[in-house]
C-alpha positions as CSV (number, residue, x, y, z in Angstrom):
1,X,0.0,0.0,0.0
2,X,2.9,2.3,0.7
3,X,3.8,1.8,-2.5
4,X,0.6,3.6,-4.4
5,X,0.4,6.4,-2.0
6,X,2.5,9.1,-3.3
7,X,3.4,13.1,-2.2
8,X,1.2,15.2,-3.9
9,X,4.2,17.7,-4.1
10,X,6.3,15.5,-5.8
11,X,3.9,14.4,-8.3
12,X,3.4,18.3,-9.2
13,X,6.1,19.1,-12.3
14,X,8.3,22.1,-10.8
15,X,6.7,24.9,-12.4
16,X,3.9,25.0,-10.1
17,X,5.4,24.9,-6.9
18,X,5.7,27.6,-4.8
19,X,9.4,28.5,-5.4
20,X,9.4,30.3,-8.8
21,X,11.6,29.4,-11.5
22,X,14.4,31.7,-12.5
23,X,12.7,32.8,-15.9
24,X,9.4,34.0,-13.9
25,X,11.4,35.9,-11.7
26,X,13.0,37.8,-14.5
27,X,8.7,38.6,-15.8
28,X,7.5,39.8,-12.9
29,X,6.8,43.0,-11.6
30,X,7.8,44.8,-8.9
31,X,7.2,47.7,-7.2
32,X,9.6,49.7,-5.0
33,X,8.5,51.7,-1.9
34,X,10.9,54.4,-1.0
35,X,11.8,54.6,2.8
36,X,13.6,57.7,4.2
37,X,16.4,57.2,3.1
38,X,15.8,57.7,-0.8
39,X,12.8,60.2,-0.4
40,X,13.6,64.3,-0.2
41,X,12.8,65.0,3.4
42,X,13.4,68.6,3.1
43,X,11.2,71.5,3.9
44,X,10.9,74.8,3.8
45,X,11.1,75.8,7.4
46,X,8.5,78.3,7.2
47,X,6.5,76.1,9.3
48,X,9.2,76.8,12.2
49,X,8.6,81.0,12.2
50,X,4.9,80.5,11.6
51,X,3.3,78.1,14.2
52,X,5.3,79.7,17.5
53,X,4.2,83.1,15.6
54,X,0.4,81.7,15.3
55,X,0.5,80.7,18.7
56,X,1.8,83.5,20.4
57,X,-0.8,85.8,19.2
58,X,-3.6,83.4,20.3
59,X,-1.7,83.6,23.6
60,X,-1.9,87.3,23.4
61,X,-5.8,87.5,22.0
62,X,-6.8,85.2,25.2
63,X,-5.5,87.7,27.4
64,X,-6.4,90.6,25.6
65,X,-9.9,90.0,24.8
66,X,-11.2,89.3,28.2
67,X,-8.9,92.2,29.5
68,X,-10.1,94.7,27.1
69,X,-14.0,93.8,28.3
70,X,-12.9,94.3,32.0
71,X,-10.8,96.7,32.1
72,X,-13.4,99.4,31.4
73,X,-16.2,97.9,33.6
74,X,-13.0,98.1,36.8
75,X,-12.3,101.9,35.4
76,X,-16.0,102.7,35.9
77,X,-16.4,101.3,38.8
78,X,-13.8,104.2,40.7
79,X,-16.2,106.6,39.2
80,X,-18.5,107.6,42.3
81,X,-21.1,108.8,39.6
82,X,-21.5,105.4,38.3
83,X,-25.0,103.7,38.4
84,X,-23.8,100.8,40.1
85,X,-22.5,103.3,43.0
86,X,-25.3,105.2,42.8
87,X,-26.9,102.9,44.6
88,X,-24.2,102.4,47.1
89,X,-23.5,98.7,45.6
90,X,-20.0,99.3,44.7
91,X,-18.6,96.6,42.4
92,X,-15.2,97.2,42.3
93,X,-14.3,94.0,44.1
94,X,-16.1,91.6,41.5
95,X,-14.3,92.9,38.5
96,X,-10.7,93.0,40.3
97,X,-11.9,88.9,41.2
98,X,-13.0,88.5,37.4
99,X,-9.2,89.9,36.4
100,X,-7.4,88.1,39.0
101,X,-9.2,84.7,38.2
102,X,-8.9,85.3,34.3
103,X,-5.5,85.9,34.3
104,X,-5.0,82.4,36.3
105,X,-6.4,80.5,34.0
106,X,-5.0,82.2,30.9
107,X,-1.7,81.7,32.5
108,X,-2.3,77.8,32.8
109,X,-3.4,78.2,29.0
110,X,-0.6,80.4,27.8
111,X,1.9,78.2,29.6
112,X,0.5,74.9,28.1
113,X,0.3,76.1,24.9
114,X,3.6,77.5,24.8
115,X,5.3,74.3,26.3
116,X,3.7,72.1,24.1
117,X,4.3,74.0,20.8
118,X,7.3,76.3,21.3
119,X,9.5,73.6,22.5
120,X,9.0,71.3,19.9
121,X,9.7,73.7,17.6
122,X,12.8,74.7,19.2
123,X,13.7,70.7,19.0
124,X,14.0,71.0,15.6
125,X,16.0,73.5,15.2
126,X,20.1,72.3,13.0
């Protein structure tokens, strides 16, 4: 019985196995993937001067904006003519508290912002 069972991998002729043959290796196709080595990793550097630039002036609109709509309500508030003192309700107090507490968290802002994307800039730098 040993004798009529065979491997089926010898019975197939050689062009069908799974090494090719040297002539279908010559036919074939291939495509080639650069790595980083062979592509052109340069850039212009532009990207360098404008993101700390872009985030520096967002640093300085999220203090200013806030400051610019409370500084005006804390000047008014001296003014012993104001309505709000008028009525002897002074609210001097609430707007130096607004300022104070603004400014903390713009500084935890600021400061995240700039250690996150100023220093990785600066990483790059030749």
């Amino acid at each position: 019985m040993d004798e009529t069972t065979v491997n089926s991998a010898a019975k197939m002729p050689a062009s069908t196995q799974d090494t090719p043959s040297p002539a279908k290796a010559d036919i074939e196709h291939r495509q080639i993937y650069g790595t980083a080595k062979t592509e052109n990793l340069r850039d212009s550097g532009w990207w360098r001067i404008i993101l700390p630039t872009v985030v520096v002036l967002f640093c300085l609109a999220l203090l200013a904006f806030p400051l610019a709509i409370l500084s005006p309500l804390l000047a008014t508030s001296f003014n012993p003519t104001a309505a709000a003192n008028v009525q002897h309700t002074p609210l001097t107090w609430v707007w130096i508290t607004m300022i104070v507490v603004e400014l903390a968290i713009a500084a935890v802002i600021v400061w995240g912002l700039l250690r996150i994307f100023i220093t990785q800039a600066g990483n790059y730098r030749r």
